[in-house]
Each structure stands twice: as structure tokens, then as C-alpha cells.
N, C-alpha and C positions, 0 to 999 in steps of 0.2 A: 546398393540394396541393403536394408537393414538387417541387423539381425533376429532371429527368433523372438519371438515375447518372450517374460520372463514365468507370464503366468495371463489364464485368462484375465483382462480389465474389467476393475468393478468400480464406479465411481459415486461414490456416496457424498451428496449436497445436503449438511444438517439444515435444521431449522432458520428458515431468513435466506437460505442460500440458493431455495431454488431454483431463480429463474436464470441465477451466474452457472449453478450446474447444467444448466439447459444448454445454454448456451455454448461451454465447454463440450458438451455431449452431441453438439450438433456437429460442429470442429473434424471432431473425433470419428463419427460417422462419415463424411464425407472423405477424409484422409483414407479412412480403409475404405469407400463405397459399400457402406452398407445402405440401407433401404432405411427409409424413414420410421417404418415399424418397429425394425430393428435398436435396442438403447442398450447404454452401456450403465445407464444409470440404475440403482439399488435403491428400492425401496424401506428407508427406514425410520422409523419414528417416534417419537417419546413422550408416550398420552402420561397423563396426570390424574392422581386423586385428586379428591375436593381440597385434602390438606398443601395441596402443591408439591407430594410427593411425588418423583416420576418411575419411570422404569427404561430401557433401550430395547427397539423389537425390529427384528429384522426379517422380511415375508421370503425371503429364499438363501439358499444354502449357500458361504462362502469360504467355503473346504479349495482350498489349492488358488485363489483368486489372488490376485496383485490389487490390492486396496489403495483407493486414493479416496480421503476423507476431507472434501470441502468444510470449514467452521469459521462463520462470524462471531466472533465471539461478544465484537461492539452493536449489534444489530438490536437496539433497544424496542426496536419495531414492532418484533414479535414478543406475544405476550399471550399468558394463560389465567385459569381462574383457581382463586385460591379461597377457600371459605367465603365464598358468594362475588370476592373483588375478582376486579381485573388487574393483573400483575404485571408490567413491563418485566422483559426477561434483561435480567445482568450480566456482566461477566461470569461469574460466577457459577451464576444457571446453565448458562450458553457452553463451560467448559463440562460442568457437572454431569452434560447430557451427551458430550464427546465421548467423556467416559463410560457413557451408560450406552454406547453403542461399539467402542473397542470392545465392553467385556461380552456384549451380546455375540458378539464373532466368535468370542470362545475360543481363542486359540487357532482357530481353523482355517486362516487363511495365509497364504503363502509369505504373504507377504503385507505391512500396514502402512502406507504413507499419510501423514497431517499434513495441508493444505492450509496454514494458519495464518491468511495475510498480515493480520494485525495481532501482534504475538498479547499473549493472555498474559497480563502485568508485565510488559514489558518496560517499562516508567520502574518499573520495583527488582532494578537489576544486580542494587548493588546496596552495601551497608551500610551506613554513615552512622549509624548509632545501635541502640539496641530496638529491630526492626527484622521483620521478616524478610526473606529471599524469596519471595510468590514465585515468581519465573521461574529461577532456578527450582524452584521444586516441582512447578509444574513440567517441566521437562526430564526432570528422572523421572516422574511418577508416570509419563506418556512413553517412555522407553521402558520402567521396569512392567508395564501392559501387553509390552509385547510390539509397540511401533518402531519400526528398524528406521523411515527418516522423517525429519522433522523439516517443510518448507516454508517460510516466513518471508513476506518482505521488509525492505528498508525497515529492519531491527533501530527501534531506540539505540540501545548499543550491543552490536553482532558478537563481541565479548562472554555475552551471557552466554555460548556453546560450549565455554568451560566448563560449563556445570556435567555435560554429558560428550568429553571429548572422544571415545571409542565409538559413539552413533553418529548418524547422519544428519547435519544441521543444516541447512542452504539459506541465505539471506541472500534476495533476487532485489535489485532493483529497476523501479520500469525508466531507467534512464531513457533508452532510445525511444520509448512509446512518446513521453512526456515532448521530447525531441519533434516528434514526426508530428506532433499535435500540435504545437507550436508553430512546425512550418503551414498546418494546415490553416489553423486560424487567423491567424499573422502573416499572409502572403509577402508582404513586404518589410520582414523582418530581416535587416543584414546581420549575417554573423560572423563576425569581425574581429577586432582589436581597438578599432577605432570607433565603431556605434556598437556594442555590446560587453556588457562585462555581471560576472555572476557574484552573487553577493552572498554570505552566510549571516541568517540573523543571529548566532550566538558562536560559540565554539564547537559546540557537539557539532553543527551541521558542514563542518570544517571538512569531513573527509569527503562528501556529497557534492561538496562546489569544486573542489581542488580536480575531482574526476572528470566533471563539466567541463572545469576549464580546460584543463591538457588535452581532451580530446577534441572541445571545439576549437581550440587555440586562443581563450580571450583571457585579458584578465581578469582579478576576485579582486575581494575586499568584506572586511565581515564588521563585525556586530561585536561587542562586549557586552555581558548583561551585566550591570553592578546592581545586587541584590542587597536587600535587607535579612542578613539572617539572623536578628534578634527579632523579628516579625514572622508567626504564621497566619496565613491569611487563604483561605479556603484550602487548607492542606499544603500549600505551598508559599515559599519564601517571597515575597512582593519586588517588583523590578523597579527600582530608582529610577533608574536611566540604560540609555541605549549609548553605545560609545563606539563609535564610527574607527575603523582603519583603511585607508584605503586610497586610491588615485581620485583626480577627479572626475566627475560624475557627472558634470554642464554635458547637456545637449546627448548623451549616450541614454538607450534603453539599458534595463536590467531584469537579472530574473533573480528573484529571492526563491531560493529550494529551503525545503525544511522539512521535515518527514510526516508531522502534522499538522492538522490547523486545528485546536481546539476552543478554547474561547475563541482567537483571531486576536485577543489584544495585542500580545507581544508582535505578532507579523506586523499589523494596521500599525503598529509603531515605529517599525523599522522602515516599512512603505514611506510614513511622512515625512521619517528625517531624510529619507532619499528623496523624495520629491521638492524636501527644503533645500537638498544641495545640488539641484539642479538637475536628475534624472528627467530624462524625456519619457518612456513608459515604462511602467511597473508591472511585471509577468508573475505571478507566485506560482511555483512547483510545489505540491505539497501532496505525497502519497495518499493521506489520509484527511480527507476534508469531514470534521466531524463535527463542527458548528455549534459547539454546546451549548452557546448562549444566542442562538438565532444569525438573522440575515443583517440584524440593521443596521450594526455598524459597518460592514460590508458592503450594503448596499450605499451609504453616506460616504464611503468612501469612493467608492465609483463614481457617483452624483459630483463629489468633490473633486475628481479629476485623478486621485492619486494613484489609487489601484485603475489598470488596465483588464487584466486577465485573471483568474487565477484556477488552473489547470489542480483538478483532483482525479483520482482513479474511482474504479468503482467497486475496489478488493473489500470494503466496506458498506456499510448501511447508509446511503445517504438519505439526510434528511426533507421529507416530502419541500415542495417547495424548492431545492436548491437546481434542478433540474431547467428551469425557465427563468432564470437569473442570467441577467444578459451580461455580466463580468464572469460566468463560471463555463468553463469546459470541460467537458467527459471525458478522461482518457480510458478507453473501455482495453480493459485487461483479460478476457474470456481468451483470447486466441493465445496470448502468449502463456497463458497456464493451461492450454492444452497443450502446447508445443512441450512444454515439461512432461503432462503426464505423459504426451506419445513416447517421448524421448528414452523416461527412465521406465516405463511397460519394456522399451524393446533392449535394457540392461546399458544404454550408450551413455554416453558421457552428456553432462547439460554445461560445460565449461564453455562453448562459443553465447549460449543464451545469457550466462550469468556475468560475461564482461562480452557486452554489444559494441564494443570499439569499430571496427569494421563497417558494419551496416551505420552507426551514426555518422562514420564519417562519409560513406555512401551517397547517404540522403541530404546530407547539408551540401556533398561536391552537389549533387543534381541540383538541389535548389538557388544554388551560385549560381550554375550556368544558366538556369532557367531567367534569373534575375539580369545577367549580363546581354540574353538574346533581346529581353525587356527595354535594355537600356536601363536598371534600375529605377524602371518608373516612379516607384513609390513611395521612396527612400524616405522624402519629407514629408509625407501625407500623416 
């Protein structure tokens, strides 16, 4: 039996987020058998002057409430008008109106959790010159408002909680979702030692595979980036080359994890030298599939054989069109960020959710056995 809540549930879906709030809110009702009439969700909203000025308004009282505040902050989707245009909304916007809905609460509620899958300058973690700390400021400045915790996934780098070490920071990864998606799509995927091995395109994504691998039991192998850094080139340092470490790769599937996919250049790179040294299918894991420069290389790469899969979540805005792309899969994340809010409503610990060891390895025995009553039909298919 759980314990007490800690405060009535209010669950507020900003702008771009409402149909994931819905979603979460349906979860939620049904765990406690409420009536479909019945929501947990708050209505709130952030109209505009003509100058693109906003305000935060919130249509009922959240005096004594346990707040859990959904924000896309990458949702370029939505958009308003500003002296007669039409404005995609930024980061920028999309945090500015976070804010304008904590201060609208006034103090009043018992409690404030942020729901920030894709952390708000998370890329801007750290110093290298004379440059701003976005992140890190945005994060005192969401705690000195009065938000007690901050939940994020697969952080760029989980480190930026320095910046606010007495408050609440959680960096969730959907390792086991991405897992369970994999066995769903890929029925005849062996996970092995001998047909699978997880690959990191660069370094940073180093601690993402090493957790992959020790829980599925495969081996890794990664990526070097050798950059140009007497070269800026659209805000960023240009990649030379990709430099392979690793066992061999003849006849083995892999999965390339990486926390996002943005253009897709550097992944669709790392794909080709794997498929040049002999990989059999190419799986990409990538929390955030955000496509900035469209489908087409993606799509040519599929056409071309190299990429197989590549599994994104949906903690983000995906871009119209990526939905019926037959190399792309859904890993829909609404249940498992209900299971957080129910968790931390009723004061329990989210420590089994935040390392899914256990259940991944759960689901991989099932899928063994299910493969061996098979006869591993499919192996070479």
C-alpha cells in the first residue's frame, strides 16, 4: 500500500505539450479509478500582445497542490503573432513562459516539480572561453522561483546539477523503453555477445553504451571525433573524421545510442563506417530525434541499406512527417513519466525507475526464451 500523497495532484502541460499531458493524465486517472470527467490536469496559458509580449494565467487555485509542470522547451511547432507575423516559438519563448506560469502560482503551491525532458541549453553546460552558463543559470533561476525538483532526461551532461546541488535534479534515462522497442520491432533480434554489440559515436555518449552493455552482457566499441577547432562553422567546430575503436563488426548487428539526433550528420556517419566494416544492421537509439535539417539524408540512408531503425522518444516535438517513415520508431514515454509523477505525489522513492536494471534484464530473459521455443527462426532473416 502506498503512502499518503504529499499534496492534492495538479498537472500542468505548457504550450506544445498537450496531447503528452493528456496522455500522462489518462495514466493517472485510471491508477487511482477516477471517472473520465474527472482530470488532473490545470488549465493554464500564455495569451500575447500584438508586440509578442506575454503574461502566465492560471483559471483555478493552486494553494496546497503538488505541481508537476510538463515543458517542451524544443517544440518549434507552436507559434504566435507578433506585429501582424507569425512567430515560431524558441527556446527561449518556450522557457520565458515556464516562468510566467511558476510566478503565476505565486507562491501558493505546496509544492513545484519541472518536467524538462530536453533540458533548456543543455549543449551550454560548461566554459571553454569567455561565454555564458545558460543552463546553469537556468536552473538557480527555476529553484530560486520556488521549484523544489527539477526532472530531465538523458542530460547532455548530468554534471550541470552542480550548479544547484541542495535541490532536486533527476536525469531519467528511457533505457528500458528503448529496450522493449527494440524487442517489439526487431522480433528476431539476438542479444548476445556474438550477434550484437553497442557502439558510442563519440566520447560523451560513452557512459550511455557502457550501461547497455553491462546490463545486456554485449560488447561496445566507439567513435573518436577529430575536430577542426581552428574552424567555426554553423556555431560549431567541423568533424574531419570518425575514428573507430573497437572488435570486429563482420556479420554482427549494432545499436548506435546517442542522446540526440540533430542535423543526423555525425550519426549517418558513424552508421557508414559501420556498415563499411562489415555491421549487419544498424539500430540508432537517440532520446531526441529532432531532425533539423529534414528526412533526406535519412531517408537515403535507409534506401542505401545502412541504417535499419532508428528508435526516438516522443519527450519532444517531433517533426511532422517523421511519424510514417518506415526506418523510424516511437518509443512513447507518457506511462513511464506518469509512473514518476504517481511515485513522487505519494513522497516514495523513483530510484527502481531511474536504474531499470531488473525489468531490462526481465524482458530480454522472456525474449531468449521465447526465441529458443522458436528454434531461433529468424536469426538470419
Amino acid at each position: 500500500m502506498k503512502d499518503a500523497q504529499i499534496a492534492e495532484l495538479s498537472v500542468i502541460g505548457m504550450k506544445g505539450c498537450e496531447a503528452f499531458a493528456e496522455q500522462v493524465d489518462n495514466y493517472l486517472k485510471e491508477w487511482r479509478r477516477h471517472t473520465s470527467e474527472d482530470t488532473y490536469l490545470v488549465e493554464a496559458i500564455c495569451p500575447r500582445f500584438g508586440t509578442g509580449e506575454g503574461k502566465g494565467l492560471i483559471h483555478q487555485s493552486m494553494r496546497g497542490q503538488d505541481v508537476y509542470i510538463i515543458c517542451d522547451v524544443f517544440n518549434y511547432g507552436v507559434t504566435y503573432r507578433m506585429y501582424g507575423q507569425t512567430v515560431p516559438m524558441s527556446p527561449d519563448d518556450h522557457y520565458a513562459d515556464l516562468k510566467r506560469i511558476i510566478a503565476a502560482i505565486a507562491g501558493k503551491a505546496r509544492r513545484i516539480t519541472v518536467i524538462m525532458p530536453m533540458l533548456y541549453e543543455g549543449r551550454q553546460h560548461k566554459r571553454s572561453t569567455r561565454e555564458s552558463l545558460d543552463c546553469a543559470i537556468m536552473l538557480q533561476e527555476l529553484v530560486a522561483m520556488g521549484v523544489t525538483n527539477i526532472i530531465t532526461f538523458d542530460a547532455h551532461d548530468p554534471r550541470v546539477c552542480n550548479a544547484i546541488p541542495l535541490n532536486g535534479f533527476d536525469n531519467v534515462r528511457p533505457s528500458y523503453q528503448m529496450i522493449k522497442a527494440l524487442i517489439k520491432a526487431v522480433p528476431d533480434i539476438v542479444i548476445d555477445k556474438e550477434n550484437l554489440m553497442m557502439i558510442s559515436p563519440d566520447e560523451g555518449a560513452m557512459s550511455r553504451c557502457m550501461y547497455y552493455s553491462s546490463v545486456l552482457g554485449i560488447d561496445i566499441g566507439m567513435f573518436y571525433k577529430r575536430r577542426n577547432y581552428s574552424v567555426i562553422i554553423n556555431g560549431k567546430n567541423p568533424i574531419e573524421a570518425h575514428e573507430y575503436l573497437g572488435q570486429d563488426l563482420t556479420g554482427k548487428d549494432v545499436i548506435v545510442v546517442d542522446d540526440m539526433i540533430s542535423s543526423g550528420e555525425s550519426m549517418l556517419d558513424v552508421c557508414s563506417q559501420l556498415k563499411s566494416r562489415g555491421a549487419k544492421r544498424i539500430f540508432a537509439f537517440s532520446t531526441f530525434g529532432l531532425f533539423t535539417d529534414g528526412f533526406d539524408k535519412f531517408d537515403k540512408a535507409y534506401n542505401d541499406g545502412i541504417i535499419s531503425k532508428v528508435f526516438t522518444t516522443n519527450l519532444v516535438y517531433r517533426r511532422p512527417g517523421l511519424m510514417e517513415k518506415p526506418w523510424h520508431v516511437n518509443v512513447n514515454m507518457c506511462k513511464y513519466v506518469s509512473y514518476i509523477i504517481d511515485t513522487l505525489n505519494h513522497d516514495a522513492t523513483i530510484s527502481e525507475l531511474l536504474d531499470p536494471a531488473k525489468r531490462i534484464n526481465t524482458i530480454v530473459a522472456k525474449h531468449r526464451k521465447e526465441m529458443e521455443e522458436h528454434g531461433q527462426m529468424k536469426i538470419d532473416v
